[in-house]
C-alpha positions in Angstrom: 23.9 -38.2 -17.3 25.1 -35.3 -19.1 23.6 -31.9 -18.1 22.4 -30.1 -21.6 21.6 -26.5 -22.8 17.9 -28.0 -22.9 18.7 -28.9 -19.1 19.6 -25.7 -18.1 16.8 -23.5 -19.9 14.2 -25.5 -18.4 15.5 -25.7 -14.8 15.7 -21.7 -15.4 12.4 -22.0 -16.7 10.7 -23.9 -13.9 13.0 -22.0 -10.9 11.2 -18.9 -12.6 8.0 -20.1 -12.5 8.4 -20.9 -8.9 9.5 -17.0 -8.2 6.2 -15.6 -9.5 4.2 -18.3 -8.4 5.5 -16.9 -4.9 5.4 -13.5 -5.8 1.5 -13.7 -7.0 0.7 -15.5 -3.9 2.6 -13.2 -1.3 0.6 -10.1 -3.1 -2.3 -12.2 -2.9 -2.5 -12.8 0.8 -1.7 -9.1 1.4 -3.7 -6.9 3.0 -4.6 -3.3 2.3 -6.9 -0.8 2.4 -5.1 1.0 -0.1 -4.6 0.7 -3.9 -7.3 -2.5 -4.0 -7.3 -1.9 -7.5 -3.6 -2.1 -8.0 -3.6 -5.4 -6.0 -5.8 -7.1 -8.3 -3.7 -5.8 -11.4 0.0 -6.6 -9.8 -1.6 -10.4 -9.2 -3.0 -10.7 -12.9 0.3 -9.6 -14.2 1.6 -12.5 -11.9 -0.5 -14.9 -13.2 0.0 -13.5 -17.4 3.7 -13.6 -16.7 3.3 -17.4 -15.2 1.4 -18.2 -18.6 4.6 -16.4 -20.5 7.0 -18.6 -18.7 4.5 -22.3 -18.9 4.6 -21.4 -22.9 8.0 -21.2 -23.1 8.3 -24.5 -21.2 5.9 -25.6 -23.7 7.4 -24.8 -26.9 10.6 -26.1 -25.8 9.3 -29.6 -24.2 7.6 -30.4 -27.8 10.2 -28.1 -29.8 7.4 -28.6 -33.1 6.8 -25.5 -35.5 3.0 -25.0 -34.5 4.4 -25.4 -30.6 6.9 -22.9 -31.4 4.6 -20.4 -33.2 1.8 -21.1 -30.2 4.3 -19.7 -27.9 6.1 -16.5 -29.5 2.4 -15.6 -30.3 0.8 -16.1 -27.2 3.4 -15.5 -25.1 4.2 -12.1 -27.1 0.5 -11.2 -26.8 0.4 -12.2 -22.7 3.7 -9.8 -22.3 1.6 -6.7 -24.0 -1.4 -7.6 -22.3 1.3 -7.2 -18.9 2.2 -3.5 -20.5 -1.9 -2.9 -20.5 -2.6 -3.6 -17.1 0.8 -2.0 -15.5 -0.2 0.9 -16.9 -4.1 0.4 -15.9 -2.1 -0.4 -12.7 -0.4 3.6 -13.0 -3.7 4.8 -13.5 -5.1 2.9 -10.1 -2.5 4.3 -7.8 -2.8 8.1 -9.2 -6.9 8.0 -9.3 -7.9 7.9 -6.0 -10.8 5.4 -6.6 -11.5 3.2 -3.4 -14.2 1.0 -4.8 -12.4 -2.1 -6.3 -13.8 -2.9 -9.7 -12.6 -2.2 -13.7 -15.6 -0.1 -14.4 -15.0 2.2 -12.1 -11.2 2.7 -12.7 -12.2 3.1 -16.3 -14.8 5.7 -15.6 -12.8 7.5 -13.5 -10.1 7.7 -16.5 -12.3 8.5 -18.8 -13.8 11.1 -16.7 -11.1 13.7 -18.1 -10.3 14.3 -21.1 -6.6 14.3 -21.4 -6.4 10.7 -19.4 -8.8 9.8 -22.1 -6.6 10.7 -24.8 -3.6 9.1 -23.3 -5.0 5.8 -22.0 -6.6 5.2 -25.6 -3.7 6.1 -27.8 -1.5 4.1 -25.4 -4.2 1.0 -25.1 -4.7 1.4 -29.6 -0.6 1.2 -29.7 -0.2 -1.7 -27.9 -3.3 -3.6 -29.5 -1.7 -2.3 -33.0 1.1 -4.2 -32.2 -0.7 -7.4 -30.8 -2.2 -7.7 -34.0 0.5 -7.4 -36.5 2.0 -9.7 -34.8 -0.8 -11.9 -34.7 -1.6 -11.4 -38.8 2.0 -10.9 -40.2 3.8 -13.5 -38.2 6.9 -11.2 -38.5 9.2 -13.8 -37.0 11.2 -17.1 -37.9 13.1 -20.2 -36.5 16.7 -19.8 -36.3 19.0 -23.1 -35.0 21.0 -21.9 -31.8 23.7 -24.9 -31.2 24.1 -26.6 -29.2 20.7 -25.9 -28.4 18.1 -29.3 -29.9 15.7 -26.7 -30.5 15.5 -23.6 -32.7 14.9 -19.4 -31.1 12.9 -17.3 -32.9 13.9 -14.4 -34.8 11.9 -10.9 -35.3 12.2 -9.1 -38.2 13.3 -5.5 -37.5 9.9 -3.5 -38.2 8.5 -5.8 -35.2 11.7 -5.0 -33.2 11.1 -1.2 -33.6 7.4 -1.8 -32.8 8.0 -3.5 -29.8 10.7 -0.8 -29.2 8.2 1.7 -29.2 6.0 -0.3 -26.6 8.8 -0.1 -24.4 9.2 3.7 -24.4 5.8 4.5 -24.6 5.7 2.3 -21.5 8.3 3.9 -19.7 7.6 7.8 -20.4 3.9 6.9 -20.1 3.9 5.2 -16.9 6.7 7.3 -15.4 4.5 10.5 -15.8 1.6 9.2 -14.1 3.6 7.9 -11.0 5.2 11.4 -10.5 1.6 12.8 -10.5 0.8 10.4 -8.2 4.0 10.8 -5.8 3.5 14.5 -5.8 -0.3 13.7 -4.2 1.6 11.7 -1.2 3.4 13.7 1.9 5.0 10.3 3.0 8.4 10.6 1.8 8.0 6.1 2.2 5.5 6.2 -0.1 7.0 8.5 -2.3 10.2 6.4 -2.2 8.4 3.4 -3.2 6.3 5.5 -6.1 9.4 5.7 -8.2 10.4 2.2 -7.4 8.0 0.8 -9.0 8.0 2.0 -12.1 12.0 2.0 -12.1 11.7 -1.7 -11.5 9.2 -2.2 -14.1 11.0 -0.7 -16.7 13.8 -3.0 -15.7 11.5 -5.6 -16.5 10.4 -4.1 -19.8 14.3 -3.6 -20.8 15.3 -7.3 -19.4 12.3 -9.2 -21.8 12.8 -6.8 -24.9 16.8 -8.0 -24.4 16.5 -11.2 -23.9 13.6 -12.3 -26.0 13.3 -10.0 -28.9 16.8 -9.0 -29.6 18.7 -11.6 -27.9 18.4 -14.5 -30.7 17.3 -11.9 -33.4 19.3 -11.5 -36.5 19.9 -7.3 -36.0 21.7 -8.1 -32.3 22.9 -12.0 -31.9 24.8 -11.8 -28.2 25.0 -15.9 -28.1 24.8 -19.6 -30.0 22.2 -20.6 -27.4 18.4 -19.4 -26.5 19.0 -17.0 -23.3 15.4 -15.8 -23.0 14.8 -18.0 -19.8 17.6 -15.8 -18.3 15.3 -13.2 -19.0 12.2 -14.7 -17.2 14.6 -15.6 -14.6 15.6 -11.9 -14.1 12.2 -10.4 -14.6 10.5 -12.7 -12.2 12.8 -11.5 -9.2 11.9 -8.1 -10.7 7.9 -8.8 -9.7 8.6 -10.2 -6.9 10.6 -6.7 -5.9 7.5 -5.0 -7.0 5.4 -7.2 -4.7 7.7 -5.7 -1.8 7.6 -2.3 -2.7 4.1 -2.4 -3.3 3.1 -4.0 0.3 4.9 -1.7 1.4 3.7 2.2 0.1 -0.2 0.4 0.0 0.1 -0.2 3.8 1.5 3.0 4.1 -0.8 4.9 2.1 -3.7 2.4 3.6 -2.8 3.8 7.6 -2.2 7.3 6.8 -4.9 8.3 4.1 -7.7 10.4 4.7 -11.3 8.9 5.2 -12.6 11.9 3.2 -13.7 11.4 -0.4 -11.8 13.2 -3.9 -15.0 16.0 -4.3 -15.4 15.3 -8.2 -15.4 11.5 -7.8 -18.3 12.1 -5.2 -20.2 14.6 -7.5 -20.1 11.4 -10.5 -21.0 8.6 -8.3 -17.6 7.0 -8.7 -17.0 6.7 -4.6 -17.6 3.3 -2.7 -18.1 4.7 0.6 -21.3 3.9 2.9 -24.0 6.1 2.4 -23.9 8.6 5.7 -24.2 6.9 8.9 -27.5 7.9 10.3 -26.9 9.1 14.0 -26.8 6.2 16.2 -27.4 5.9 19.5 -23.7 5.8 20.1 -23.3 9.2 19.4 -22.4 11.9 21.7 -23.0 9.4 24.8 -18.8 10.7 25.7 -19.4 14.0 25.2 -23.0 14.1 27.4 -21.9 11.9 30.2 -19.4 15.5 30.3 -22.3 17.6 30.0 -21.1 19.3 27.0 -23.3 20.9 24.4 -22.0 20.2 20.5 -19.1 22.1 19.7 -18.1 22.2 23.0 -16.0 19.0 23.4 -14.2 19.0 20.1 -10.5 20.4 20.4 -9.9 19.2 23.7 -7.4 17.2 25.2 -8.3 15.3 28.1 -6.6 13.1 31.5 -8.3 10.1 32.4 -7.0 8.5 35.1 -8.2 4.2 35.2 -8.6 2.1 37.7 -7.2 -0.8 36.0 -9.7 -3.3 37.6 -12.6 -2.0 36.0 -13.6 -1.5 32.5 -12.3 1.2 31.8 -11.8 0.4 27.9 -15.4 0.9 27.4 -15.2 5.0 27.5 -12.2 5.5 25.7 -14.5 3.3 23.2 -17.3 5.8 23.7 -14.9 8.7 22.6 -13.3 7.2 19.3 -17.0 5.8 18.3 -18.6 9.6 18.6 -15.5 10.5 17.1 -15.8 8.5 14.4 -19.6 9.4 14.2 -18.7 12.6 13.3 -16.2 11.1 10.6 -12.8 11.6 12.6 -9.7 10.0 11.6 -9.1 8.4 14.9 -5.6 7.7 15.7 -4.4 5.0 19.0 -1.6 4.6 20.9 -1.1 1.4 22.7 0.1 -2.3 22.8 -1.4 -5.2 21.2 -3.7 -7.0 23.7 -4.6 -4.2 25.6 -7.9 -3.4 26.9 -7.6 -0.7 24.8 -6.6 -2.3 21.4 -9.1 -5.3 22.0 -11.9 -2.7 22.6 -11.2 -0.4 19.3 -9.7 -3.3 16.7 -13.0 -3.6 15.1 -13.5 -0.4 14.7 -12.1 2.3 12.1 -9.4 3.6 14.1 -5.9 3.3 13.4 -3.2 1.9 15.7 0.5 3.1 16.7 1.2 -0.1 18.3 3.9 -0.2 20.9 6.7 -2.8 20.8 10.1 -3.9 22.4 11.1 -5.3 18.9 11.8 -2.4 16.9 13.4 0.5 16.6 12.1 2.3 14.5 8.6 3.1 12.3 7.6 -0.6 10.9 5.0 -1.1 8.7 2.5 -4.1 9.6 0.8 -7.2 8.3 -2.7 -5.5 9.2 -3.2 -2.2 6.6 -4.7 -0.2 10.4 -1.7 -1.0 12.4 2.1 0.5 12.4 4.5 -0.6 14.9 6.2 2.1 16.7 9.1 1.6 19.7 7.6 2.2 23.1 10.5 3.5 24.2 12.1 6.2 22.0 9.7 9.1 22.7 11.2 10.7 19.5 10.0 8.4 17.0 6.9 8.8 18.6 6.4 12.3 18.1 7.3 12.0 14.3 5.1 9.4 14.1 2.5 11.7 15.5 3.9 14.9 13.3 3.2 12.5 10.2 -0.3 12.1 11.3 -0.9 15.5 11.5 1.3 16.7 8.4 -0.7 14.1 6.0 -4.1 15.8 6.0 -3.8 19.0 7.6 -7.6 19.6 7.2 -9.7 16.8 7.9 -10.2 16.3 12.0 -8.5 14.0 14.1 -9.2 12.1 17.0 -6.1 10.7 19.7 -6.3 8.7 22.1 -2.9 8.3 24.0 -2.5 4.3 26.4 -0.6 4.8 28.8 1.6 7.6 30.8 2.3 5.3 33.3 4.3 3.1 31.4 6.5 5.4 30.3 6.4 6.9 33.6 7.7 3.4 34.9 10.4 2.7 31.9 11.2 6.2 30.7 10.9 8.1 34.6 8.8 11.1 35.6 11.0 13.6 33.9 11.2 11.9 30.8 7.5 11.6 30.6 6.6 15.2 31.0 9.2 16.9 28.8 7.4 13.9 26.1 4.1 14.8 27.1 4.3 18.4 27.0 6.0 18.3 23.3 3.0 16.0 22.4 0.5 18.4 23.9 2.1 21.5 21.9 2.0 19.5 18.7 -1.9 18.8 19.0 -2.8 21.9 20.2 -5.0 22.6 17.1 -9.2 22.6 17.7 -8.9 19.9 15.0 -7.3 17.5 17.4 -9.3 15.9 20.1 -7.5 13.7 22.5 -7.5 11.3 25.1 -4.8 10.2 27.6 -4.8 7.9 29.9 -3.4 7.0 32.7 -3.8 4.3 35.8 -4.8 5.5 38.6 -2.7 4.8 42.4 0.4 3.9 40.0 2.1 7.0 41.3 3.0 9.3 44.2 1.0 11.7 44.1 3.4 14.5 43.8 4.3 12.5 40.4 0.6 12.5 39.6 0.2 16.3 40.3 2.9 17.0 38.0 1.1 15.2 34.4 -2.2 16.5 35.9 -0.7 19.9 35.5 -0.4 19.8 31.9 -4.3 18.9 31.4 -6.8 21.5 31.5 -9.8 18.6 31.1 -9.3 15.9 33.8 -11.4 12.9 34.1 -11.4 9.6 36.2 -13.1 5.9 36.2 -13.2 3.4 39.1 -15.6 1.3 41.1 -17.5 4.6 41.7 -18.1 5.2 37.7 -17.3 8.0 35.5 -16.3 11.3 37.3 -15.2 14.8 35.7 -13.1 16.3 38.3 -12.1 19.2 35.6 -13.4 20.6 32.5 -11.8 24.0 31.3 
């Protein structure tokens, strides 16, 4: 059998639709706590630019003028729709707005005046041009041998329209997401806020090409239709943005602050819980210590475990009143620990430590970050991160466990890491927890990290002891 132009468009085609079908999905099973709204619009563009490609399959399969005119209509119409909600998409990532929902992205763009103005010239364009199209038909049926079937044609006041959709796209868009990266101190999520819209307007550039001016009488570039080249290029082009979108929202998801924008507050527009009421969890750490309040935040504390009890439930007493008093609570450990398993279901955030890389490593979960347990320096910029992203709002630390790195990194190691980490939380803001196992060490070893902590506490079979509070 002899393979034909028809063949090859339509195995483009399909290959395409399998890429975004992939894409959407992958963005669909991704977590974050992060840019919800954003999530939503990235998978509806997925799905819009799947109904582009299944009307191009469409038009071609029956190759009849009302199938042909379906498709350049509606699958025109779907692409400006995509324009719409990248840009609503823009708006998403730049308005802090943690409470998933269109009505509350559009009232928190409407709430100034300027985004206003913008969003309703920009959304007015791009409807203008939806429905010329739609009334004027500005487009005909050109034959494209050896192609069976014929490519449309624009006439060149649609061309500039569309033209103008594209720039007003990319200056549009562009300007929101450098307002946006200059909110962010992560220089990954920064990196990844200019990716984005890079790699849209690639996408923008790659369909106006190929599907307006490719097979149009102002800019013929071949005897054959090449537009499934185009949704063949821009499909790998989502599915980039799906990766650099995981990415800065998992980012932005661990690192951001649990406080809420003031003026969203003031108009309603935040999703938190209404204040927690004190619970009766509240303060138990800090009075089993016989502090009064305001005495035990800012203090950095030595616990030394006995590893056969259960021990995880006071270092769960100190991130919950932490977290009571609306802490961004911060733990270093390994996955599976009595440690981790205690605090997973909570709202603190975990520095996991692993063999398998080498380096800062984003996770599946939106609360975890893999860090190497062994490289004491990536540690501490981890930790410097932390403390550089909101240099305001408190923070609670708990640190599992010295004796690890005692064992894998020695004694020396250990302090000269520990005392670094110690200087770079010595803020009031910072309230910390370290711990470490108790008869692991000689005690000349154990007399040497016990030095460094001014607060020094201990669990075994005999309960909670303080043996020092400064």
């Amino acid at each position: 059998m002899t393979f034909t132009y028809t063949n090859l468009d339509e195995t483009v085609e399909v290959i395409a639709l399998i890429v975004t079908a992939i894409s959407g999905y992958y963005m669909y099973r991704q977590g974050t706590t992060s840019y919800n709204d954003a999530k939503n619009l990235i998978i509806a563009v997925h799905v819009l630019f799947g109904a582009v490609i299944a009307f191009e399959l469409f038009g071609t399969t029956f190759a009849t003028q009302s199938a042909l005119q379906t498709y350049v209509i509606f699958g025109t119409c779907l692409i400006l729709l995509c324009v719409e909600l990248l840009t609503m998409l823009a708006w998403s990532v730049y308005l802090p707005i943690r409470k998933s929902g269109f009505s509350y992205l559009m009232a928190a763009i409407y709430q100034v005046r300027t985004n206003f103005l913008a969003f309703t010239i920009g959304t007015a364009y791009i409807a203008f041009v939806g429905i010329y199209l739609i009334v004027a038909r500005p487009f005909t049926f050109q034959p494209t041998p050896p192609s069976p079937y014929p490519s449309e044609q624009f006439s060149p006041i649609f061309l500039a329209l569309l033209f103008g959709v594209l720039v007003l796209f990319m200056g549009y868009t562009s300007t929101i997401f450098v307002s946006a990266r200059r909110k962010s101190n992560l220089v990954n999520v920064k990196r990844a806020l200019l990716l984005l819209p890079l790699a849209w307007i690639g996408i923008g550039i790659d369909l106006l090409v190929f599907n307006s001016f490719s097979s149009s009488s102002v800019a013929p570039i071949a005897d054959f239709d090449i537009s499934p080249f185009g949704y063949f290029i821009a499909a790998f082009g989502l599915a980039a943005t799906s990766t650099i979108f995981r990415r800065a929202s998992l980012l932005a998801g661990f690192f951001e602050s649990r406080k809420e924008e003031p003026d969203l507050v003031e108009n309603g527009l935040s999703n938190s819980p209404l204040p927690q009421s004190k619970s009766s969890v509240e303060g138990q750490f800090s009075k089993k210590l016989g502090l009064k309040e305001g005495e035990f935040a800012g203090r950095k504390f030595l616990l030394e475990v006995d590893s056969s009890t259960s021990y995880e439930k006071i270092v769960n007493d100190f991130a919950n009143e932490l977290l009571t008093k609306d802490y961004s609570v911060f733990v270093f450990t390994a996955r599976g620990s009595p440690i981790y398993n205690a605090l997973r279901t909570s709202q603190a955030r975990f520095y996991l430590l692993s063999s398998t890389v080498s380096y800062t490593t984003v996770s599946n979960v939106p609360t975890e970050v893999l860090v190497p347990q062994n490289d004491p320096a990536v540690l501490l910029d981890a930790l410097q991160k932390t403390l550089e992203t909101d240099p305001i709002s408190p923070i609670g630390l708990v640190f599992d466990n010295i004796s690890d790195f005692i064992l894998t990194l020695r004694l020396e190691t250990t302090y000269k890491f520990l005392k670094k980490m110690l200087e770079a939380v010595d803020s009031d803001r910072v309230t910390a927890i370290f711990l470490m196992t108790s008869g692991a060490h000689e005690v000349k070893e154990t007399s040497l990290i016990k030095s460094l902590f001014a607060n020094q506490l201990k669990f075994g079979a005999r309960g909670f002891e303080t043996t020092r509070l400064a």
